[in-house]
N, C-alpha and C positions, 0 to 999 in steps of 0.2 A: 870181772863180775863184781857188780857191788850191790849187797840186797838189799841193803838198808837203803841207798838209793832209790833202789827200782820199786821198795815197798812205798816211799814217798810217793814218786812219781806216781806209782798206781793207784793209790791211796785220792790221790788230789786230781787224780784224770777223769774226766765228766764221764768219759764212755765207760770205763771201768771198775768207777771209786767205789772204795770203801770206805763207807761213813766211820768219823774216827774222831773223838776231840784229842789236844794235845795231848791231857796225860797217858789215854790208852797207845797213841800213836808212840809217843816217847819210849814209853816199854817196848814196843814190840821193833824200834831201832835198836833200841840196846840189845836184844837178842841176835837182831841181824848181825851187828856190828861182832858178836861175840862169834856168833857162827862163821862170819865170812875170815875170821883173822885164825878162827881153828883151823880152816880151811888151807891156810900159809903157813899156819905148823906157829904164828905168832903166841900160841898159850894152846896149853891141852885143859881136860878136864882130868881133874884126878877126885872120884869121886862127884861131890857137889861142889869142890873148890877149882876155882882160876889158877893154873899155875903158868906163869906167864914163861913165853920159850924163846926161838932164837930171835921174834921180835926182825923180820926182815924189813929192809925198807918200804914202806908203801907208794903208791903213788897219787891215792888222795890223803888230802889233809883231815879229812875228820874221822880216818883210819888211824891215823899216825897219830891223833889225839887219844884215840880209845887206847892206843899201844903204850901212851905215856903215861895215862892214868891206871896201868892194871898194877897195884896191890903187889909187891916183888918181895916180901916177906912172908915167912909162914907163919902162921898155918894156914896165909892166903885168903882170898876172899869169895865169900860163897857164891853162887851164882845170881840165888835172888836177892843177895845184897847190892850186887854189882848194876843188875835191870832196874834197881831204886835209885842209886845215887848217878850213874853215869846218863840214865834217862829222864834225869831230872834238870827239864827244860831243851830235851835233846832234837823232837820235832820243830820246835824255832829257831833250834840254832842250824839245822837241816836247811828249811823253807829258807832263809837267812843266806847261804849259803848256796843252794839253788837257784834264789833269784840273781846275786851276781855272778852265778853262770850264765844267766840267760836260760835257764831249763824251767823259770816258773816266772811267773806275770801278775800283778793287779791289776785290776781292771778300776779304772779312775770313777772313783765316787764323790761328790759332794759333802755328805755327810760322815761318815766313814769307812775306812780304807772294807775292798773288798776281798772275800779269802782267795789265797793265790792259786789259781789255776795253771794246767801242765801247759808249756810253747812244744809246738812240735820241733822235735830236735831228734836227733840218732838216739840219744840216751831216751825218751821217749816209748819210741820206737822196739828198744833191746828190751824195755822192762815191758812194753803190749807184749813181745815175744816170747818171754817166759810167763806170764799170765797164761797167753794162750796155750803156749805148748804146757798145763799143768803143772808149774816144775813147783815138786812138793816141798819145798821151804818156803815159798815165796806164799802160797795157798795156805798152809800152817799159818802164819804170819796173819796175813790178811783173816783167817777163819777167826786167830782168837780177839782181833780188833772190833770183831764181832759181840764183844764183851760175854767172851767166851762159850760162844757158838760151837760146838764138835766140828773138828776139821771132816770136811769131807775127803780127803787127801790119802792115800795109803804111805803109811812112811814107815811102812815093813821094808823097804831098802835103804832104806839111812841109817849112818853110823849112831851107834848109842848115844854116844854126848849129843850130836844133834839132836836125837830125840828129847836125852834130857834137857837142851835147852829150852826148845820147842813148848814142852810141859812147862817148865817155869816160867815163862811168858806167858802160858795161858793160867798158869795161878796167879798170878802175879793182875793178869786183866781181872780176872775173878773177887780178886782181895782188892781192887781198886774200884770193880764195881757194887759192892758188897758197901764199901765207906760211905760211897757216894748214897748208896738205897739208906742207909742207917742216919747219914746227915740231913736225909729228905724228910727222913720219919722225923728227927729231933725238933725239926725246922717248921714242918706240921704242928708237933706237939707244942713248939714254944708260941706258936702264933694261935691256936683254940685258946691257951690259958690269957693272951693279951684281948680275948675277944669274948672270953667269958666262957666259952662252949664248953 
């Protein structure tokens, strides 16, 4: 299971997408990416820090990137430190990555390239099926891509760190869309005083 995967793939699937530009999309990978490698015992959470652990071998490479990049000093690195820098540019390197699997496509444009769509493939397929069947990280995920939408999801069964990674992601969209409203306002205001208003 790879959710950062399957959140692309969902993400970018006509039938299922979730509207998303890079920088939201990139955060809510690096959260994947942190939860699927707790999940292999590769880092725990101790508190709000990464403590990175036995570090097993993976079998995708942009697993085994996140495993190389964690922070192996204390007093470690915090979580929402880790969704800024390891998320920083992490949906293109996905897409990127995807397309020379053959698991996403452009579709030939003239004037400029178009955004990549999902190829139906097995990997596909796995992440419609945890869509479908609710599975509540994957919905977490997608909810706060939402630029932070309340998940509709009950994740009264998920281990704490999950949760709190869950939360830092969705602050993390929060304070990402908060910049954006606050450069829109600036960007308003600089253009009334070049127009006189």
């Amino acid at each position: 299971m790879n959710t950062a995967r399957d959140l692309l793939l969902i993400s970018l699937d006509r039938e299922h997408g979730v509207p998303a530009d890079q920088g939201a999309l990139s955060l809510a990978l690096a959260g994947a990416e942190l939860i699927d490698l707790m999940s292999v015992e590769a880092l725990t959470l101790t508190g709000e820090r990464i403590v990175p652990g036995l570090a097993p071998a993976q079998g995708d490479d942009m697993l085994r990137k996140a495993v190389s990049s964690l922070v192996r000093e204390a007093p470690y690195e915090l979580v929402d430190d880790w969704l800024w820098r390891r998320g920083s540019g992490l949906a293109a390197e996905y897409v990127t990555v995807l397309q020379g699997e053959g698991l996403l496509a452009r579709k030939p444009h003239r004037l400029m390239p178009s955004p990549p769509e999902t190829v139906d493939s097995a990997a596909r397929q796995v992440a419609a099926a945890r869509w479908a069947d609710g599975e509540p990280v994957l919905l977490a995920l997608a909810a706060a891509l939402r630029r932070g939408e309340e998940p509709t999801v009950d994740a009264s069964g998920l281990p704490d760190p999950v949760v709190a990674v869950l939360a830092a992601v969705g602050g993390a969209e929060l304070e990402l869309e908060a910049e954006r409203q606050r450069r829109s306002i600036e960007d308003a205001a600089f253009d009334n005083i070049w127009r006189g208003a």
